[in-house]
C-alpha positions in Angstrom: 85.0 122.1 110.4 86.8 125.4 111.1 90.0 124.5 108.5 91.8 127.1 111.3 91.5 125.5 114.3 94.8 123.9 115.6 96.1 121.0 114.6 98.5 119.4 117.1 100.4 115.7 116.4 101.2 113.4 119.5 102.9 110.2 119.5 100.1 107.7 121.0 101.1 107.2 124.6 101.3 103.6 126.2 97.7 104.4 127.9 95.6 105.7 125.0 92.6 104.5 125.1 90.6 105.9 121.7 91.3 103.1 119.6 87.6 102.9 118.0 88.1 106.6 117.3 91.9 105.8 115.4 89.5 102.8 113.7 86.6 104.9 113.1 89.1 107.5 111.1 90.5 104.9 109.1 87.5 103.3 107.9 86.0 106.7 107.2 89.9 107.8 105.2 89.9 104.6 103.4 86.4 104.5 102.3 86.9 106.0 99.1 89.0 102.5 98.2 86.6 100.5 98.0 85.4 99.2 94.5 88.7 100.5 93.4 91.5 98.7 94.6 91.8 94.9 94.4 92.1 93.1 96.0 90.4 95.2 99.0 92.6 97.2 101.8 93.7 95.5 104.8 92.1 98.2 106.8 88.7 95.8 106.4 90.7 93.5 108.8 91.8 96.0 111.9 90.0 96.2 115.0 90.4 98.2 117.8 92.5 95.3 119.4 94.7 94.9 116.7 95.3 98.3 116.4 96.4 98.4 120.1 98.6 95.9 119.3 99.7 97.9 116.4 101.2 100.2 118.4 102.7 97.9 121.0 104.8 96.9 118.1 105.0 100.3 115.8 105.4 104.0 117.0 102.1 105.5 116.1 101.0 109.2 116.0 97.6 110.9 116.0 96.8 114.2 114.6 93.6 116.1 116.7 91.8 119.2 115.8 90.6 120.2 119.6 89.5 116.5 120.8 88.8 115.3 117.6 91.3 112.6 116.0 91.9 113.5 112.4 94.5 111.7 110.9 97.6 108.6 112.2 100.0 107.1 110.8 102.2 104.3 112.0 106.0 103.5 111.8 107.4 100.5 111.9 111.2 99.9 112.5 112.9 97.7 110.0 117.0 97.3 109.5 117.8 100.5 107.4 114.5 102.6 107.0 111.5 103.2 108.5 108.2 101.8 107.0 105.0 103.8 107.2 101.5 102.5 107.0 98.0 103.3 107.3 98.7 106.5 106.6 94.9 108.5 107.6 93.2 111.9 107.5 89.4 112.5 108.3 88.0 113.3 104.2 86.5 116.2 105.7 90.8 117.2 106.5 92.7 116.5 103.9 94.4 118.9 101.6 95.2 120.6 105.2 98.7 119.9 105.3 97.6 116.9 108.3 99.0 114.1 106.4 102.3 115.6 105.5 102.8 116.7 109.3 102.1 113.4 110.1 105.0 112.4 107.6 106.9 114.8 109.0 106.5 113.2 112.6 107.6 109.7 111.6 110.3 111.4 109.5 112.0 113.2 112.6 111.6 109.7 114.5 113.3 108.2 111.5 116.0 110.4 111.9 116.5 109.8 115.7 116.8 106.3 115.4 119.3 107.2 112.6 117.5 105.4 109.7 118.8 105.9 106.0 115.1 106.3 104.9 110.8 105.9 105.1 109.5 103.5 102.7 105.9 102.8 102.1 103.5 100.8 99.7 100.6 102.3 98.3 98.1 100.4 95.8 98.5 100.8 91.8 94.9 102.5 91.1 95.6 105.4 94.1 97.2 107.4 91.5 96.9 110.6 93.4 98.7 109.0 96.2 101.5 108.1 93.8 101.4 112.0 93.6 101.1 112.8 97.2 104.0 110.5 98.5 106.5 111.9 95.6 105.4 116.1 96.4 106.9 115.0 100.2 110.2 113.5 98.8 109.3 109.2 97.6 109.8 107.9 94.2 109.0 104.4 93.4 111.6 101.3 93.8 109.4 98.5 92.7 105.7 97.1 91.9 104.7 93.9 93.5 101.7 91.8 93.7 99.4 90.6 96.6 99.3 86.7 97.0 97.2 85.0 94.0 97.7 87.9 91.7 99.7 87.9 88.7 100.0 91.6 88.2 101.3 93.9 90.4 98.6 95.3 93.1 101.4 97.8 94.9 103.9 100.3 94.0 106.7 100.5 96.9 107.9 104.0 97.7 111.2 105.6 99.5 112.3 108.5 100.7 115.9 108.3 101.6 116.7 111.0 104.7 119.8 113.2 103.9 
C-alpha cells in the first residue's frame, strides 16, 4: 500500500451499504487479540447486521484510502461524555496517523454535542494501547472485570475535552 495515498474520514451515511467490508477490517484489526486477551473480544460476535444496527444507534466513521475502508470507529452518546468503541485500522495502516484522525473525528463530534469528555475501555494485556490512548490525551479512571472474572479484564480510559 502506497503509505501516501489520501486518507479521507467520513461519517457513515444512513445508506452505506459496505458493512462486510467495516466487518472484514475489524476481524482483520483485531486479529492480533486473539490468544491474548481473555476472555476473547466482542468483535467475534458482530455481523454485518449488527453492525448496521450499530450505527443506527452510534455515530460511526470510516477512514478510506481511495475505495478501500481502512479504519472506523464508533461513538456512542452517553449523559456527559462520549464513549468510543471498536476503534479499527487495516494492520497493513497503522502507525499512519488513521486511528488518531479517526479520534479526532469523534472528538470534534464530542465537542458539538457539547460533551465534557471521550471515554473508552481497552483490555489489560493491550499494553501498547494503554500507550496509544494516553499519547492522544486518556489516562485511566478504573479497572473492571468481565462477568465471571475475578480480576480485572479492562482498563477504562478518558479524555476530558477543554
Amino acid at each position: 500500500m502506497d503509505r501516501t495515498e489520501a486518507v479521507s474520514v467520513a461519517r457513515i451515511p444512513a445508506d452505506f451499504d459496505r458493512w462486510n467490508d467495516v466487518l472484514a477490517l475489524i476481524m482483520r484489526a483485531f486479529a492480533s487479540m486473539d490468544g491474548v486477551i481473555d476472555p476473547p473480544s466482542s468483535a467475534h460476535l458482530l455481523t454485518a447486521d449488527n453492525l448496521r444496527d450499530k450505527a443506527r444507534r452510534e455515530a460511526g466513521f470510516v477512514a478510506f484510502k481511495g475505495d478501500r475502508i481502512v479504519g472506523c470507529v464508533f461513538a456512542l452518546d452517553r449523559v456527559a461524555e462520549v464513549y468510543v468503541g471498536k476503534l479499527a485500522v487495516a494492520p497493513d495502516c497503522q502507525g499512519q496517523g488513521i486511528g488518531r484522525r479517526l479520534m479526532q473525528a469523534v472528538e470534534d463530534l464530542a465537542r458539538r454535542r457539547g460533551k465534557a469528555a471521550l471515554e473508552l475501555q481497552t483490555r489489560i494485556e493491550l499494553t501498547g494501547n494503554h500507550a496509544a490512548f494516553a499519547r492522544f490525551g486518556f489516562h485511566e479512571t478504573e479497572r473492571t472485570a468481565h462477568e465471571g472474572y475475578l480480576r480485572p479484564t479492562s482498563i477504562t480510559m478518558r479524555k476530558v475535552l477543554a
